[in-house]
C-alpha positions as CSV (number, residue, x, y, z in Angstrom):
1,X,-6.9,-9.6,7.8
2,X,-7.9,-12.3,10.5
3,X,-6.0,-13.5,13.5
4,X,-5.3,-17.1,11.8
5,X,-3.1,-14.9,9.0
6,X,-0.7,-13.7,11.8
7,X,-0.8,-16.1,15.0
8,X,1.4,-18.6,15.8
9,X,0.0,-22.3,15.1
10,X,0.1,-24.9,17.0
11,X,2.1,-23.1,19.8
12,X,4.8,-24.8,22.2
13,X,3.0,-25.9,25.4
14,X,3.7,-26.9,29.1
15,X,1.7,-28.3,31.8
16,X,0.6,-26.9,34.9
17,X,2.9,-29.7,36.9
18,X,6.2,-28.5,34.3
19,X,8.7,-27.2,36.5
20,X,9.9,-23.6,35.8
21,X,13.3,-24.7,34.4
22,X,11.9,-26.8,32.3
23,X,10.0,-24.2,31.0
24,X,12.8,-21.7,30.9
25,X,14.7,-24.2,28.7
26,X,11.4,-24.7,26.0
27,X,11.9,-20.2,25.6
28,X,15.1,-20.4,25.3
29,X,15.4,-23.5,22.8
30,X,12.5,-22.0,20.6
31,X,13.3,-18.4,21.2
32,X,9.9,-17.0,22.5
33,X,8.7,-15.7,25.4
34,X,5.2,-17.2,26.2
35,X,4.2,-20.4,26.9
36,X,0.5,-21.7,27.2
37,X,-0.5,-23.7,29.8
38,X,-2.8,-27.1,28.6
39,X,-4.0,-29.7,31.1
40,X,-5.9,-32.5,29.3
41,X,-5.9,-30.9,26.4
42,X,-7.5,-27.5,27.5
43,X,-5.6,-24.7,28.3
44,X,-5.7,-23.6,32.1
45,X,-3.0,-21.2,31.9
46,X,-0.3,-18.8,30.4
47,X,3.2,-18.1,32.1
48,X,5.9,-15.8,30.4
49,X,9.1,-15.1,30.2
50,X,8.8,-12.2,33.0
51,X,6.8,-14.7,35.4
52,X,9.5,-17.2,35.2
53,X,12.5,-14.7,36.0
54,X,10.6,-13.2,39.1
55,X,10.3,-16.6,40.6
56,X,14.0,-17.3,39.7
57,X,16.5,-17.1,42.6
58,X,18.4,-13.5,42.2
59,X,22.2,-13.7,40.9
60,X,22.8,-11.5,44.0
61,X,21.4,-14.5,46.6
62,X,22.9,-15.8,49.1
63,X,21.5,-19.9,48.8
64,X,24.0,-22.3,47.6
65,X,23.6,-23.9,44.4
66,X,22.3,-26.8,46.1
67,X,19.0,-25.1,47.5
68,X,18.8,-23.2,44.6
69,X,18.5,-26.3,42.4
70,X,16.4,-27.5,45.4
71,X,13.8,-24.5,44.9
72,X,14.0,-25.1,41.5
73,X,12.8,-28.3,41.7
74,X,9.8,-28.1,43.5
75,X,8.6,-24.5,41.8
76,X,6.1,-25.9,39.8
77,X,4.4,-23.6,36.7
78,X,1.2,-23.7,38.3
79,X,2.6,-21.8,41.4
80,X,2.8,-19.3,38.9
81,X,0.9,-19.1,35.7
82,X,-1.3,-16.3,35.2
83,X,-5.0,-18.0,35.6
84,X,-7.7,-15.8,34.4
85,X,-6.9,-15.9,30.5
86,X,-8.7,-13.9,27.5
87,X,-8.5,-15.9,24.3
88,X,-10.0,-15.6,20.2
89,X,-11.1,-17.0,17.3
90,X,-8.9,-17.7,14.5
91,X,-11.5,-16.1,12.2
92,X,-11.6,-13.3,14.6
93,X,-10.5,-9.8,12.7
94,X,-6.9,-8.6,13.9
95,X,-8.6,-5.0,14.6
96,X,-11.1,-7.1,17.2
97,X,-7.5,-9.1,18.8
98,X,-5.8,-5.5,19.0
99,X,-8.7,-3.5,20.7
100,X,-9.1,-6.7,23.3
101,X,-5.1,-6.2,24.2
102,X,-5.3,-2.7,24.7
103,X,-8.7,-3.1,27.1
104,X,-7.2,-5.6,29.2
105,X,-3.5,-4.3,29.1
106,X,-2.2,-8.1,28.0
107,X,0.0,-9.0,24.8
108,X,-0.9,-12.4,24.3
109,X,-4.1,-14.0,23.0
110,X,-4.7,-17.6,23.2
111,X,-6.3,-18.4,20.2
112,X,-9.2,-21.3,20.0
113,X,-11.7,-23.8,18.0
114,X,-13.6,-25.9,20.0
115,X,-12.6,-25.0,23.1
116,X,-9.1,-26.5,21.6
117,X,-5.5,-24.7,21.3
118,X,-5.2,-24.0,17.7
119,X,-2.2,-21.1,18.0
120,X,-1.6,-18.0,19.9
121,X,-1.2,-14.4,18.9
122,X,1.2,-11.6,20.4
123,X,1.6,-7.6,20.4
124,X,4.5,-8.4,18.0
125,X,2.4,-10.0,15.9
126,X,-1.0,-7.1,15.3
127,X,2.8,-4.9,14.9
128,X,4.0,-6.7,12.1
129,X,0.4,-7.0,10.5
130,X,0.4,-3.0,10.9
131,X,3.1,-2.6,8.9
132,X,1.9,-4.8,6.5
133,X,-1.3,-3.1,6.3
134,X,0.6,0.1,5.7
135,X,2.7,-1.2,3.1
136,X,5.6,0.1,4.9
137,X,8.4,-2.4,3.5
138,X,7.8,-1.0,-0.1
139,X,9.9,1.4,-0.9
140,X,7.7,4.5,-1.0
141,X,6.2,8.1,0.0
142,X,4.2,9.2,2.9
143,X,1.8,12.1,2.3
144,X,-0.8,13.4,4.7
145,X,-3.3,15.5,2.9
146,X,-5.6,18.0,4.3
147,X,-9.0,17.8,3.0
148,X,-13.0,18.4,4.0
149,X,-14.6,15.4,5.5
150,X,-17.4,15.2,3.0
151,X,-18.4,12.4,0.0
152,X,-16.5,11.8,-3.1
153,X,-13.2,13.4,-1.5
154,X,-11.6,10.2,-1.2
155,X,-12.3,9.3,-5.2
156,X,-11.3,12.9,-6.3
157,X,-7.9,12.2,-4.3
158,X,-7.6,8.9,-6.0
159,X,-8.2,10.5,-9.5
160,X,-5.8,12.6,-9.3
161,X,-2.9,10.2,-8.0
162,X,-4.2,8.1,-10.8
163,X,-4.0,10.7,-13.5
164,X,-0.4,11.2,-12.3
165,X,0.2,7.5,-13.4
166,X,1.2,6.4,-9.3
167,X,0.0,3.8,-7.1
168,X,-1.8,4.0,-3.7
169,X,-0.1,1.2,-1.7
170,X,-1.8,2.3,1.4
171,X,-4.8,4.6,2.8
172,X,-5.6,6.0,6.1
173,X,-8.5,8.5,7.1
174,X,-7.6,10.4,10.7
175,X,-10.0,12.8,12.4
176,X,-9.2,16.3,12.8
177,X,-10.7,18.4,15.2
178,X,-12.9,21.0,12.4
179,X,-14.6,19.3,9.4
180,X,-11.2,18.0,7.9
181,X,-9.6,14.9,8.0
182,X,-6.0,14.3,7.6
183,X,-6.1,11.5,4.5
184,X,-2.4,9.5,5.0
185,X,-1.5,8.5,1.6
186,X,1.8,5.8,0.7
187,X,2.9,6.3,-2.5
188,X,4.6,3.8,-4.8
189,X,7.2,6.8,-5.7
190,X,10.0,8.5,-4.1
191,X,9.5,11.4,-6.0
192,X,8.4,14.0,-3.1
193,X,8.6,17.0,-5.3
194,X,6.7,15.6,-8.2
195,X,3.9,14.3,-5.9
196,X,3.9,17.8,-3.7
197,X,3.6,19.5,-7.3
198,X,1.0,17.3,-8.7
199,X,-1.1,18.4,-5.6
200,X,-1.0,21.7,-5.2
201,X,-1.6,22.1,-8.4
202,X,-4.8,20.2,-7.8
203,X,-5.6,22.8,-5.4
204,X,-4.8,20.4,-2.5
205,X,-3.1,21.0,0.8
206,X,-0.1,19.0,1.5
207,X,0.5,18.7,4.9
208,X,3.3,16.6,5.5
209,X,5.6,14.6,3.3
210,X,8.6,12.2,3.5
């Protein structure tokens, strides 16, 4: 899966000289929580939802409503937009997108084609694609199996879920600590006895299971 399959296109924008009501009215009309910044057609910036409530006057101030609509008038969203910005392809692998949040502690990537806006791409987003990946709005079984890291495993496993006439929706492969892995299995079946069964007759250790 790439980031184009999962980002949001052609994002909602503002501009540096936006003021930050303004740009509290574009979140809450579209119902999001980031907003790119673009100056002449290149974006400079990113402010959220967060950035725009610290810079918000406090419900427990004591200014009138008349300098607070004052303040809010000159508070401009390059006073406080978040500068230094990491962006990606859209042909850029969602695996890539999710390692570069999790390096530089961000949850939004700008995503880009010629130096140009094309979409961006949030934490929410590489979460939905996870579940995706993991097949995880099918209605079916999880099984962790407990076998030795060596070739072939993998097809023997799949053999014998095939023999039993069940689909694989899903596969994972987690390291253990000794020269096992834990193989994560979704089933297409609900049938937790029957698949336990099938396995241990195969001779293979069944973990976990729900």
């Amino acid at each position: 899966m790439f980031v184009k399959d999962y980002m949001t296109p052609s994002p909602v924008t503002v501009s540096p000289d936006d003021l930050l009501g303004d740009a509290l009215d574009l979140m809450k009309k579209h119902s999001i929580r980031r907003l790119p910044v673009v100056s002449r057609g290149k974006i400079v910036g990113l402010v959220t939802e967060q950035d725009l409530m610290k810079a918000s006057p406090s419900s427990a101030t004591s200014l009138s409503v008349w300098e607070i609509n004052y303040l809010f008038s000159k508070i401009r969203i390059k006073d406080m937009m978040t500068k230094e910005i990491f962006s990606i392809k859209s042909d850029t692998i969602l695996e890539e997108a999710a390692l570069i949040m999790q390096k530089k502690q961000i949850s939004t990537l700008p995503v880009l084609e010629n130096n140009k806006l094309v979409g961006i791409i949030t934490e929410s987003d590489i979460f939905k694609a996870f579940i995706d990946i993991l097949g995880l709005n099918h209605p079916s079984l999880r099984v962790t199996l407990l076998v030795e890291d060596q070739v072939g495993v993998l097809k023997s496993i799949s053999e014998i879920v095939d023999a039993a006439g069940i689909n694989i929706v899903s596969t994972i492969v987690q390291r253990s600590s000794d020269n096992r892995v834990h193989l994560i299995l979704r089933l297409a079946t609900k049938n937790a006895e029957q698949v336990t069964k099938i396995f241990e007759k195969a001779g293979v250790e069944v973990s976990h299971i729900c």
